[in-house]
Backbone bond lengths (Angstrom), bond angles and torsions (degrees), N, CA, C in turn:
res aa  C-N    CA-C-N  psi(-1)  N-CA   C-N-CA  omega(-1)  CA-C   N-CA-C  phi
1 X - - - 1.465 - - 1.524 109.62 -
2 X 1.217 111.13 121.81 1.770 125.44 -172.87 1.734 84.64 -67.59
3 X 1.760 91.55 138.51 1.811 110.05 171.07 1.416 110.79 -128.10
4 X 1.220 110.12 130.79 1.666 93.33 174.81 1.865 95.34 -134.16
5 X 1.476 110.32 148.20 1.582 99.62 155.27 1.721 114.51 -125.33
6 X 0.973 114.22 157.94 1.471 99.88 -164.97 1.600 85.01 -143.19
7 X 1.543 115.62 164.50 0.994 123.12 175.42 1.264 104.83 -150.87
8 X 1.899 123.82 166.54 1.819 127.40 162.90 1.791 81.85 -171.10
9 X 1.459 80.48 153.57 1.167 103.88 168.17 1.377 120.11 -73.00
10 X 1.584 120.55 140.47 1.398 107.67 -146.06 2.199 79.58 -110.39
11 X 1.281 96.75 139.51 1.696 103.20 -175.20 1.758 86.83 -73.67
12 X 1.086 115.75 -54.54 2.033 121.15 -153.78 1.820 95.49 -68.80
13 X 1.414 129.96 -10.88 1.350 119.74 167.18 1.323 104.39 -122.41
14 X 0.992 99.86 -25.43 1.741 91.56 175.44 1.859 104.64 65.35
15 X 1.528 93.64 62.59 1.679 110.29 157.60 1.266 94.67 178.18
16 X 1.061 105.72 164.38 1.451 134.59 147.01 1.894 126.35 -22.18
17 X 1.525 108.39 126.59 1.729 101.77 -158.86 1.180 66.85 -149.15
18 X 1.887 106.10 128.46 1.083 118.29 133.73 1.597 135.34 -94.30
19 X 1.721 120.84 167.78 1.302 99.87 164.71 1.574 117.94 -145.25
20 X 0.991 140.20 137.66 1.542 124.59 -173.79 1.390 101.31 -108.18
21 X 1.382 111.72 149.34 1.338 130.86 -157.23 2.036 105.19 -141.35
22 X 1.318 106.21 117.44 1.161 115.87 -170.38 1.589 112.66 -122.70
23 X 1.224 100.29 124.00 1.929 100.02 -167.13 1.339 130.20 101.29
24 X 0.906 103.13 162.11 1.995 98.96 165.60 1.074 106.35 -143.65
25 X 1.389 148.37 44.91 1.531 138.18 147.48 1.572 104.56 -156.96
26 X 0.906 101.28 177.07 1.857 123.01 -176.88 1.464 112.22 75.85
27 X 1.735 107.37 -179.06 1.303 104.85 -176.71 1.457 104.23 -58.01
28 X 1.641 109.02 169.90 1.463 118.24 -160.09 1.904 91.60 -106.30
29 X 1.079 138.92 121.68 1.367 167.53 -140.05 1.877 84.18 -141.13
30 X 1.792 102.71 108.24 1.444 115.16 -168.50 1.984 99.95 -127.47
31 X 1.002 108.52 94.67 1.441 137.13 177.54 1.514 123.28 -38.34
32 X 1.099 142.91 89.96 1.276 137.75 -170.34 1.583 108.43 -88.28
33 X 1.199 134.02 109.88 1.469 107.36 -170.14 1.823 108.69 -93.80
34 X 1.271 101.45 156.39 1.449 107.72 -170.68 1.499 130.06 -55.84
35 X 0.997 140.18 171.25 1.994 130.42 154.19 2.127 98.98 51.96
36 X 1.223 65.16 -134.68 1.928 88.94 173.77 1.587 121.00 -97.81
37 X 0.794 113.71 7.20 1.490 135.93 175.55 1.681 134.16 -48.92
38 X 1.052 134.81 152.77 1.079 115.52 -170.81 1.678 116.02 -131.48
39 X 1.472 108.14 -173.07 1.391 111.39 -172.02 1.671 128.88 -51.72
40 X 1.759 105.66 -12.80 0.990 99.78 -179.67 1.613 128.75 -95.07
41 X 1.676 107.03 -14.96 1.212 156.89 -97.87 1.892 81.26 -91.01
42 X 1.706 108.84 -47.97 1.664 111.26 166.12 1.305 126.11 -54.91
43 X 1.269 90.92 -24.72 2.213 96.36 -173.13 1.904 94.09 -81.95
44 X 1.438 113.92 -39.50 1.514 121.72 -173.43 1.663 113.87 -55.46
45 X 1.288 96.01 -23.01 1.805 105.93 -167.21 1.706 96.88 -123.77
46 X 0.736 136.78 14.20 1.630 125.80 141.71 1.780 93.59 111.65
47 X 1.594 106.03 -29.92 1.661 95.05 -167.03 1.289 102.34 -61.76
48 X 1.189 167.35 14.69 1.710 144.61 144.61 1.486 102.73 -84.86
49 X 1.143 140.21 -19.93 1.335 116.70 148.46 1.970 141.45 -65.41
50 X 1.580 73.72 -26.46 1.467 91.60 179.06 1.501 100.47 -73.39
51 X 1.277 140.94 -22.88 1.585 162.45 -172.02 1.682 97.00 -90.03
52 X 1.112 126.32 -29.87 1.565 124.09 -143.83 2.018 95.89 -72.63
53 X 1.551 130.33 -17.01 1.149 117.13 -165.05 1.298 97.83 -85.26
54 X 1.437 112.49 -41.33 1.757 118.11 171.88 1.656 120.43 -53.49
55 X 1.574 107.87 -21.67 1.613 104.22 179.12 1.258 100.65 -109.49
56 X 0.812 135.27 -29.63 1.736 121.41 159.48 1.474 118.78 -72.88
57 X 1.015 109.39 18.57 1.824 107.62 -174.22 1.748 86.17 -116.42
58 X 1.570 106.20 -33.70 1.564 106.94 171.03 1.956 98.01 101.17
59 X 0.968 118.93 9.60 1.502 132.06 162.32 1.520 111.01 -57.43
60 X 1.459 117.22 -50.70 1.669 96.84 176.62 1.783 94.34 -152.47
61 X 1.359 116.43 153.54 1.191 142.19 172.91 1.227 81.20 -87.88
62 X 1.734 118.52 139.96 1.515 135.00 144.22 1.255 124.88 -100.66
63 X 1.072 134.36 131.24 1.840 145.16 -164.63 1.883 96.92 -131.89
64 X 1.362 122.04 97.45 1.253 139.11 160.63 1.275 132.63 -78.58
65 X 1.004 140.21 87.90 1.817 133.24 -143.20 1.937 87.03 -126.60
66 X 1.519 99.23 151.55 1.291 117.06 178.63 1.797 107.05 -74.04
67 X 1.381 104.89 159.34 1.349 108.16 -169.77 1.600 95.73 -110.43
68 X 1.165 131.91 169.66 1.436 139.78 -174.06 2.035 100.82 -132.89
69 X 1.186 108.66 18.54 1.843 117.63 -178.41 1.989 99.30 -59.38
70 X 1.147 116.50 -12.89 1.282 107.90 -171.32 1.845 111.66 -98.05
71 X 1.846 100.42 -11.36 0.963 105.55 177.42 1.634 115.91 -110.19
72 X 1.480 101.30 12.76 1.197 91.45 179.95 2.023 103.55 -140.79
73 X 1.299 110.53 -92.10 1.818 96.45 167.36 1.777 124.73 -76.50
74 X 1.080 122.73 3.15 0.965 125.28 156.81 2.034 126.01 -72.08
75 X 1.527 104.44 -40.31 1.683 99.09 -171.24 1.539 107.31 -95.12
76 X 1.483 85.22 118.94 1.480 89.19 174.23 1.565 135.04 -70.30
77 X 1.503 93.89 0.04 1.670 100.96 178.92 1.760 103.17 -105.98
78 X 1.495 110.20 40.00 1.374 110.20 156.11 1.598 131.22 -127.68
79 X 0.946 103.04 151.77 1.791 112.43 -168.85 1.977 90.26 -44.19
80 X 1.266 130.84 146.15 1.290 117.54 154.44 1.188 122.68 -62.50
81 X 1.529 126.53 -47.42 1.867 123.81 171.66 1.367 100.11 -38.15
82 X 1.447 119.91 -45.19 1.753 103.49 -160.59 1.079 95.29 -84.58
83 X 1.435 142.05 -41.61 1.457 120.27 175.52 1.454 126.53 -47.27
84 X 1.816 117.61 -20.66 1.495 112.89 176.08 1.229 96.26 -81.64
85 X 1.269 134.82 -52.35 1.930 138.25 178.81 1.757 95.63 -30.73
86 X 1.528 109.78 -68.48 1.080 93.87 179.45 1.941 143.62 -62.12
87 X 1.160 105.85 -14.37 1.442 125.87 152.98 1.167 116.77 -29.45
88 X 1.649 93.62 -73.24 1.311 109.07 -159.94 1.414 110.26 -71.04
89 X 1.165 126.58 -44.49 1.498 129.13 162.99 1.737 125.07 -33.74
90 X 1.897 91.00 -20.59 1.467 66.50 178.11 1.720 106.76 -120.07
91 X 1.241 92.14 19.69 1.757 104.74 -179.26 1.495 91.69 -80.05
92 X 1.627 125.25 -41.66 1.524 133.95 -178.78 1.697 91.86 -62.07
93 X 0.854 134.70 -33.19 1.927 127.69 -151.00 1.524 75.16 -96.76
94 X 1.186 148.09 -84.92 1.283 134.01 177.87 1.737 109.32 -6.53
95 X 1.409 100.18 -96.87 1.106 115.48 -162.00 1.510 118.32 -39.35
96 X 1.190 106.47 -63.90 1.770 121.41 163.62 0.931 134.68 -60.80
97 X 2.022 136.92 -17.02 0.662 121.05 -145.75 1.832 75.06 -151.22
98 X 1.194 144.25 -83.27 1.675 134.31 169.51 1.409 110.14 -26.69
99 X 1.133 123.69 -52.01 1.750 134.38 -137.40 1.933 83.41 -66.61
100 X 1.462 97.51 -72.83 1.166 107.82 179.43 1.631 120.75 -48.93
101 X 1.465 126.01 -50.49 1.453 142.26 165.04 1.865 85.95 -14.43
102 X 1.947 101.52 -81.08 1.136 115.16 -166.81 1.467 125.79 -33.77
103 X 0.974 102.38 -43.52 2.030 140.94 -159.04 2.379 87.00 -58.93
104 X 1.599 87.31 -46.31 1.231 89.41 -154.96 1.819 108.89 -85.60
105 X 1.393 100.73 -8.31 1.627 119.87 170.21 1.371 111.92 -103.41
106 X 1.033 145.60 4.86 1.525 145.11 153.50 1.871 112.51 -144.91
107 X 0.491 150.91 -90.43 2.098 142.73 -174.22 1.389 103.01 -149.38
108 X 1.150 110.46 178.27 1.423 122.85 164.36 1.355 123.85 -95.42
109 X 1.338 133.86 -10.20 1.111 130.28 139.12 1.920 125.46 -104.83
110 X 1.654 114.24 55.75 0.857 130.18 170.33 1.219 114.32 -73.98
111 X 1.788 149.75 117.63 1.239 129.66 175.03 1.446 118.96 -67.08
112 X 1.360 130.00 126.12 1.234 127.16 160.11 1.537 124.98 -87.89
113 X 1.538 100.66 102.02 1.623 93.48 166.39 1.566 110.81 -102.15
114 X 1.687 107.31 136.11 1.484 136.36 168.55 1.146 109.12 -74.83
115 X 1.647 119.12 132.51 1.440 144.33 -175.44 1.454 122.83 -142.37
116 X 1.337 109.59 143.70 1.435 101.31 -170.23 1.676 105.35 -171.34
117 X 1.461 124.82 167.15 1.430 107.29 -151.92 1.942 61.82 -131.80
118 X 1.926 104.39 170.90 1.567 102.17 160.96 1.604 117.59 50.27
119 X 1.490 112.43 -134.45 1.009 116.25 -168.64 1.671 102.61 -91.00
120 X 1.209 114.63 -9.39 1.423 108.48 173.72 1.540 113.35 -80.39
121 X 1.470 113.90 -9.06 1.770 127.31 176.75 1.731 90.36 -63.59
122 X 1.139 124.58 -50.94 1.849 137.44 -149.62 1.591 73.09 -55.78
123 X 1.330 105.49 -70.91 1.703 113.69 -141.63 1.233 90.26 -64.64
124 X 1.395 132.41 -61.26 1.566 129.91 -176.01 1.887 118.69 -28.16
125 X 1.730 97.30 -40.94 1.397 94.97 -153.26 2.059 95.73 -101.93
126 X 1.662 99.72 2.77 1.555 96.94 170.28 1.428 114.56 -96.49
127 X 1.493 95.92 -37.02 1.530 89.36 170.33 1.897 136.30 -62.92
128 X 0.978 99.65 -4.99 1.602 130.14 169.44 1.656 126.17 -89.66
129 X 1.290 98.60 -45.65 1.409 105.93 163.77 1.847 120.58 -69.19
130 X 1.413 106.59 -35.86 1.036 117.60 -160.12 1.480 106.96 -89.53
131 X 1.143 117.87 -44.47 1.666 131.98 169.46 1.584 104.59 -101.44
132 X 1.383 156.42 61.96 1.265 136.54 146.45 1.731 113.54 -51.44
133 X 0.743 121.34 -24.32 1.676 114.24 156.37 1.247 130.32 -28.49
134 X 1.689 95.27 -46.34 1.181 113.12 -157.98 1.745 98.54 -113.49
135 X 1.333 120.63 -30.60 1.515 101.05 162.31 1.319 106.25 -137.45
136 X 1.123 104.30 178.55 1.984 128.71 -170.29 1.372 126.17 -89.64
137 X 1.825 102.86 -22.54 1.558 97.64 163.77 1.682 101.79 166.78
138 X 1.193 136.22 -174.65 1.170 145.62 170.21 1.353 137.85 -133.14
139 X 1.135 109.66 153.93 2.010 94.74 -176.68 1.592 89.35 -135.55
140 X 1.643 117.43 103.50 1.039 122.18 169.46 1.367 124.22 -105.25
141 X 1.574 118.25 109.19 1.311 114.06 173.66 1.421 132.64 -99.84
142 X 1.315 115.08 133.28 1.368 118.07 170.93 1.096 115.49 80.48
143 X 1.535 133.96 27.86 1.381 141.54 168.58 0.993 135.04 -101.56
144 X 1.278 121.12 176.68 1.480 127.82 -173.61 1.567 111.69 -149.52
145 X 1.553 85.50 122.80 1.995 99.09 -144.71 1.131 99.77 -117.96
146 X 1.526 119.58 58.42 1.342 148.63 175.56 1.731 105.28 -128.24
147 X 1.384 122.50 95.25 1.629 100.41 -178.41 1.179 115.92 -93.06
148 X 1.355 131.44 -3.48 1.622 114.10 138.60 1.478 135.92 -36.99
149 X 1.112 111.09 -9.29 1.442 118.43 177.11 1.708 105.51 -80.65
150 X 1.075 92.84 -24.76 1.647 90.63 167.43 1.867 115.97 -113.57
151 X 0.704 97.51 -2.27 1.940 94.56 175.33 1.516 114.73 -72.73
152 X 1.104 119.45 -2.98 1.482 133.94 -154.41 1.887 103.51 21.25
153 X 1.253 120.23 76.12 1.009 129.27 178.33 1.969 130.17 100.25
154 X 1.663 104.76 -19.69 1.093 111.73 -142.62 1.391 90.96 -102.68
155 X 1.293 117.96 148.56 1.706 132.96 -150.93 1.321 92.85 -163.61
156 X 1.795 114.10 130.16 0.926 148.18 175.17 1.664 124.23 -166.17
157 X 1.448 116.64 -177.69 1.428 123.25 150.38 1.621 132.65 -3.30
158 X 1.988 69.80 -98.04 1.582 87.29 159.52 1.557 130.02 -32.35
159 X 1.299 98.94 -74.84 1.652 118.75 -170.47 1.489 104.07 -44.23
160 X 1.445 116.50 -46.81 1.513 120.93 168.73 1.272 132.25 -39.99
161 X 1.508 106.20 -37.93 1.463 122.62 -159.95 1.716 102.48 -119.21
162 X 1.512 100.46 32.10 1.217 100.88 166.54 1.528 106.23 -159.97
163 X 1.347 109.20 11.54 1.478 102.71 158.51 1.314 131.19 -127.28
164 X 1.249 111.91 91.56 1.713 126.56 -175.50 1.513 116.60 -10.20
165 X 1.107 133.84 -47.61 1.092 177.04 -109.71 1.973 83.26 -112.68
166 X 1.240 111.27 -62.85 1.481 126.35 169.25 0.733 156.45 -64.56
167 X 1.556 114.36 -50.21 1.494 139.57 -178.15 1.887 98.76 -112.84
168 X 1.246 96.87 -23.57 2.047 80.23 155.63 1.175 141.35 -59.50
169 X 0.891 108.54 -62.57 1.853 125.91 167.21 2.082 105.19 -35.73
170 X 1.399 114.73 -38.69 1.138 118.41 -174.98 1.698 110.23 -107.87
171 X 1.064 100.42 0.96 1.853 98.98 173.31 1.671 111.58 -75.89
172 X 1.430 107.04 117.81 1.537 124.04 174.53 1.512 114.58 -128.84
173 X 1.528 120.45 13.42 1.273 87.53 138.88 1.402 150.14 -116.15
174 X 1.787 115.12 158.68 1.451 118.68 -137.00 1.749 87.85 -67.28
175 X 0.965 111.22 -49.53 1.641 96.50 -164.60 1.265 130.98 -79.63
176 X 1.492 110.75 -3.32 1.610 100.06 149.20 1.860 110.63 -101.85
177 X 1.231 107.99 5.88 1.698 94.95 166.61 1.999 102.14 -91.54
178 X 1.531 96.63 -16.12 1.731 84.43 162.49 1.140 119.64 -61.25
179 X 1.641 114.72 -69.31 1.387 117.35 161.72 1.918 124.34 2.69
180 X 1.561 94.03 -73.27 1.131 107.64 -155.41 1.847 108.99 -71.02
181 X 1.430 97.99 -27.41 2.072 113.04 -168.92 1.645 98.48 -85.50
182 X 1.592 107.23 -8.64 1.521 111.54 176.28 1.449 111.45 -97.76
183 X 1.358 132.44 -2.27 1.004 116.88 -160.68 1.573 109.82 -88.17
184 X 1.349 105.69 -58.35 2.062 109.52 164.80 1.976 77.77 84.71
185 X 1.405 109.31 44.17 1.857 95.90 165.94 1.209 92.74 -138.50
186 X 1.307 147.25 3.06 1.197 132.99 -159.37 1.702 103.47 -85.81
187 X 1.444 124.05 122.50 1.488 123.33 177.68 1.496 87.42 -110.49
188 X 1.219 120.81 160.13 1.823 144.17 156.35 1.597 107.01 -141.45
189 X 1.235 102.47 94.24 1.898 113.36 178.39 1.442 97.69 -111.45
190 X 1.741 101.33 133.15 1.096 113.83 164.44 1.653 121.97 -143.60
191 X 1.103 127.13 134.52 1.820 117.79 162.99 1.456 108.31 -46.97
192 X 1.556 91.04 174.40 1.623 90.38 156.07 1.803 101.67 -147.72
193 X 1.384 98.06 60.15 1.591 94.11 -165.77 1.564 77.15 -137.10
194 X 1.467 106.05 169.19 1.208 129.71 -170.06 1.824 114.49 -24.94
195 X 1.167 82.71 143.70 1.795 97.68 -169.96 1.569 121.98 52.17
196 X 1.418 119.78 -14.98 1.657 123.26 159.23 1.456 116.34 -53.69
197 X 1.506 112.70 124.60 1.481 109.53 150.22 1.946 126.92 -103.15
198 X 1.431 86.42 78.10 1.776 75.57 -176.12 1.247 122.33 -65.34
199 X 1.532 117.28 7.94 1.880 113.91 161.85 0.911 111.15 -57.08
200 X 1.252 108.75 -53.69 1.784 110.19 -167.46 1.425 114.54 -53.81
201 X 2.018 126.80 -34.29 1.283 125.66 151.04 1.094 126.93 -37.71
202 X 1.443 102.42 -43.69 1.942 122.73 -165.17 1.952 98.94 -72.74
203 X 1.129 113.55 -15.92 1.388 118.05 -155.00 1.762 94.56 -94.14
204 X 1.672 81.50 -77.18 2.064 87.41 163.87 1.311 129.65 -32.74
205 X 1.685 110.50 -36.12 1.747 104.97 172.65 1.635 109.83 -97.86
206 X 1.363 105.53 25.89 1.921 91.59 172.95 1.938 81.36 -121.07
207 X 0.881 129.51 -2.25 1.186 117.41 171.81 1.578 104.42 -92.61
208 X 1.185 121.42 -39.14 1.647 122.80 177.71 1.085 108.70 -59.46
209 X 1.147 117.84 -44.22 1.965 133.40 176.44 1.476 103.47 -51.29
210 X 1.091 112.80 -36.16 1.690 104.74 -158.73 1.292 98.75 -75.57
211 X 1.706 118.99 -49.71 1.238 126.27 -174.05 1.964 124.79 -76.77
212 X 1.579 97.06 16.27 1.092 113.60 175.89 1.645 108.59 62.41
213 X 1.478 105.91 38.95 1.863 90.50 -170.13 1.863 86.83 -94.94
214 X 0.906 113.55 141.61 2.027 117.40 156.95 1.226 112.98 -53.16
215 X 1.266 134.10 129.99 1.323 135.70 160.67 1.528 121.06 -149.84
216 X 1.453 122.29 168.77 1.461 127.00 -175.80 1.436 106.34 -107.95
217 X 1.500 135.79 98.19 1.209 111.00 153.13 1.813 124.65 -96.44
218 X 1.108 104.84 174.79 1.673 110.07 -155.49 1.605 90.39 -143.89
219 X 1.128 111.57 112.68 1.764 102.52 167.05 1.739 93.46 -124.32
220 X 1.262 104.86 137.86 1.362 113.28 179.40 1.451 105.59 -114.08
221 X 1.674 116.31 175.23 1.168 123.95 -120.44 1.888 85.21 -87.62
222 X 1.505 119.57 -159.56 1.191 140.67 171.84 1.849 114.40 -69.68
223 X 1.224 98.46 -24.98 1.719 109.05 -164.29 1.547 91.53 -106.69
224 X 1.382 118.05 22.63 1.483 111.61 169.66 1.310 112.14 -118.89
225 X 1.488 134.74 106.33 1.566 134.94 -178.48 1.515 121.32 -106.73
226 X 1.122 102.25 162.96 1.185 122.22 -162.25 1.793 112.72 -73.07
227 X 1.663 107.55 65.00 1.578 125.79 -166.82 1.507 104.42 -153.89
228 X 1.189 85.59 173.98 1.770 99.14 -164.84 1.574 114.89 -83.15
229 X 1.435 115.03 -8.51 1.686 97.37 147.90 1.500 125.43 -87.12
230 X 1.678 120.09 7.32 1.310 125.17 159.83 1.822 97.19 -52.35
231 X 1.214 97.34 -78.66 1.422 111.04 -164.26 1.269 114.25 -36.22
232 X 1.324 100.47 -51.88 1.843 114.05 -166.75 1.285 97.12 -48.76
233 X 1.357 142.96 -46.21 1.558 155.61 177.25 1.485 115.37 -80.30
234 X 1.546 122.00 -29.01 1.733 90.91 162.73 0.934 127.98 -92.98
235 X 1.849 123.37 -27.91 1.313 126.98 -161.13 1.833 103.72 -85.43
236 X 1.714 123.70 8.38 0.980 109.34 177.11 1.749 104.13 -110.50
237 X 1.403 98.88 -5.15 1.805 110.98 -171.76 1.721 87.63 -77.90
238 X 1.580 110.06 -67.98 1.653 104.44 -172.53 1.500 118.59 -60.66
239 X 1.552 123.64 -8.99 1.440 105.96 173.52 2.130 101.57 -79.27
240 X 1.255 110.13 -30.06 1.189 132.05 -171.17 1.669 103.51 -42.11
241 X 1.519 78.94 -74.54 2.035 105.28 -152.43 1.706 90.76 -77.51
242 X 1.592 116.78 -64.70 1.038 110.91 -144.47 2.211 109.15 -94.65
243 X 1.021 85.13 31.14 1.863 96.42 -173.85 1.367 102.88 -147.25
């Protein structure tokens, strides 16, 4: 299995971004990593092996990029405004700065679907909602797509415009809810065994429902928890079955 890691200094955070890159063909499979965690964080826990028959079969290129959650709703020794500033900075380093990365390692009309386990599901499944322009769909597991759950109280702009949970229910316009009712990629997988909240799935797809978008949800059984052999077993079933 082809490995590459590449790095540049990112101008919109102003440090250093790495990214690891697994494969060379198929759709491009774009990595959200969990908590505070970092770019390697899937290769550390077995899921890119558990992935490895789909990237050697040449089904999807994987692109793993570091998360910045420690610099933004994760540290508690920061102002909350600057933790949304910082958000958003890296929703721009995404968008501007991976999207394109990607663009230039597989085509320009390559689909990018966003993935993410935990709190990397939130970001996976906003960055999709929020840009379908810019990608084709998401497979978010085990999240909770409410980002007040992490503001410890703090409500704004930002926070609005990055938690599905929010600005769904009130999204009217037609051509990115075309976008979104066209896509037929949207997964929401969740356990329902220790430390899983699959409401919060159950919640996200009665709000998708309303707005007529298509989607897959998956709630798995009681003996499925909220850990990294969850993952290792869905995110390689939905690249499998449902792609």
């Amino acid at each position: 299995m082809n490995r590459e890691i590449h790095e540049w200094h990112s101008p919109r955070l102003n440090k250093n971004m790495e990214i690891a890159v697994y494969g060379h063909f198929g759709f491009a499979l774009l990595l959200l990593p969990t908590a505070a965690a970092d770019y390697l964080e899937y290769e550390r826990f077995q899921l890119i092996d558990a992935l490895k028959p789909s990237i050697e079969a040449g089904k999807i290129k994987v692109f793993s990029i570091n998360s910045i959650n420690s610099e933004a709703w994760l540290n508690n020794r920061m102002h909350p405004r600057h933790k949304a500033m910082r958000h958003q900075q890296f929703n721009e380093y995404v968008e501007n700065e991976v999207v394109p990365f990607i663009r230039t390692h597989t085509s320009a009309d390559t689909p990018i679907i966003t993935a993410g386990a935990s709190l990397g599901a939130l970001h996976a499944a906003n960055m999709f909602f929020r840009r379908p322009d810019l990608f084709s769909g998401t497979i978010a597991m085990s999240g909770v797509y409410d980002l007040t759950a992490y503001t410890k109280g703090y409500y704004d702009e930002d926070v609005y415009f990055n938690s599905p949970c929010h600005y769904l229910p009130n999204l009217n316009d037609e051509a990115i809810l075309n976008r979104l009712r066209n896509s037929g990629r949207i997964h929401l997988m969740s356990g329902s065994g220790a430390y899983e909240d699959p409401g919060a799935s159950r919640n996200l797809s009665g709000i998708l429902a309303s707005k007529g978008i298509n989607h897959h949800l998956d709630i798995w059984g009681e003996d499925i928890r909220h850990d990294w052999p969850t993952w290792r077993a869905m995110l390689p079933y939905v690249v499998e079955q449902k792609f």
